[in-house]
N, C-alpha and C positions, 0 to 999 in steps of 0.2 A: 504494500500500500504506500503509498505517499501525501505526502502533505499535506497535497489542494485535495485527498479523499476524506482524510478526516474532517476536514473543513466543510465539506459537502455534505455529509452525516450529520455535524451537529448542526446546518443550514435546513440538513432533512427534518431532523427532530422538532425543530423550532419552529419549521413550516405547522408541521401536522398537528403539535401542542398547541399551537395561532390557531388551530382551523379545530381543535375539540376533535380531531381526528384522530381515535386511539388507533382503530385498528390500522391506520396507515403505521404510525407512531411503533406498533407493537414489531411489526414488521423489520425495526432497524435493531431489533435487540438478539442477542443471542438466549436460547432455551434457561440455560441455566444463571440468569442476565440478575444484578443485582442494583438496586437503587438504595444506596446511603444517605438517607437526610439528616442529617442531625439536627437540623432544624423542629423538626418535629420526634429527633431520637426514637427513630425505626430505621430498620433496612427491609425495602422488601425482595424480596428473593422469588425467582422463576418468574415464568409469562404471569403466572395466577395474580403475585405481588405488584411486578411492575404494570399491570394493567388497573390493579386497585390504586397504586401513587396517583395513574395519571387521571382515571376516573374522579378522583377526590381531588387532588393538590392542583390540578390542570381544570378541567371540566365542571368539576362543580365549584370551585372558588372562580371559574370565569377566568382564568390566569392568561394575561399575555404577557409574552416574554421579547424581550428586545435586547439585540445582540449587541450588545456594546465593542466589544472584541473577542479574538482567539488567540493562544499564547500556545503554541504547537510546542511538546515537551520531545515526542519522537512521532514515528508514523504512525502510532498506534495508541499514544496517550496524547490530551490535548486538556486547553484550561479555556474555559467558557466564562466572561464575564458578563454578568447579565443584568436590566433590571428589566420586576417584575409588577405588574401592576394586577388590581383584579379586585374581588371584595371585598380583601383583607385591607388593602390599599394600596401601596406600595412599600417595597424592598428593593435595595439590591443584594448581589450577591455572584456565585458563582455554581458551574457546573461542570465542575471534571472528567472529560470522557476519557475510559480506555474502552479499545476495539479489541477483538482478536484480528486472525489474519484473514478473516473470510471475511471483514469489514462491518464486523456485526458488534453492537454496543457491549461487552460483559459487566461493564460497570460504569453508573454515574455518582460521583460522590458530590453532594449539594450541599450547599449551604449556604447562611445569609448574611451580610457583612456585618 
């Protein structure tokens, strides 16, 4: 993978999050794919988890997310800074991807600044 791939992943993520679009959303994650918030101190773990974060934390808080920047760490780790606006109000904060090699999300660690 390369650089401009991960870049396009978390552009993917952020598209489909914007658009309450899980099951696009569900589609960039790998099976055993894990979402760290501390924000809310849960991880959820597998499709079943990651689809509960984004149903709740995305979808039902109304969340849009806007890409401030990306700080690419390697091809396969990257750092997402982002603010969030939605119900709650606003945040900013961050969202760390790593991919595996098949371009698929295994982990996003979140949090809020």
């Amino acid at each position: 993978m390369k650089e401009t791939d991960i870049k396009t992943i978390i552009k993917q993520f952020i598209k489909a999050t914007n658009s309450f679009d899980v099951e696009t959303a569900l589609k960039l994650f790998s099976l055993n794919a894990v979402i760290d918030d501390v924000s809310v101190g849960e991880k959820f773990k597998s499709t079943v988890g990651v689809r509960k974060y984004l149903e709740t934390y995305f979808v039902d808080y109304k969340t849009r997310t806007k890409l401030e920047s990306i700080e690419v760490h390697d091809n396969l780790d990257a750092k997402a800074q982002v603010d969030f606006t939605g119900d709650f109000g606003h945040e900013t904060g961050g969202l760390n991807f790593t991919l595996n090699n098949e371009g698929l999300i295994t982990e996003i660690r979140a949090y809020l600044d």
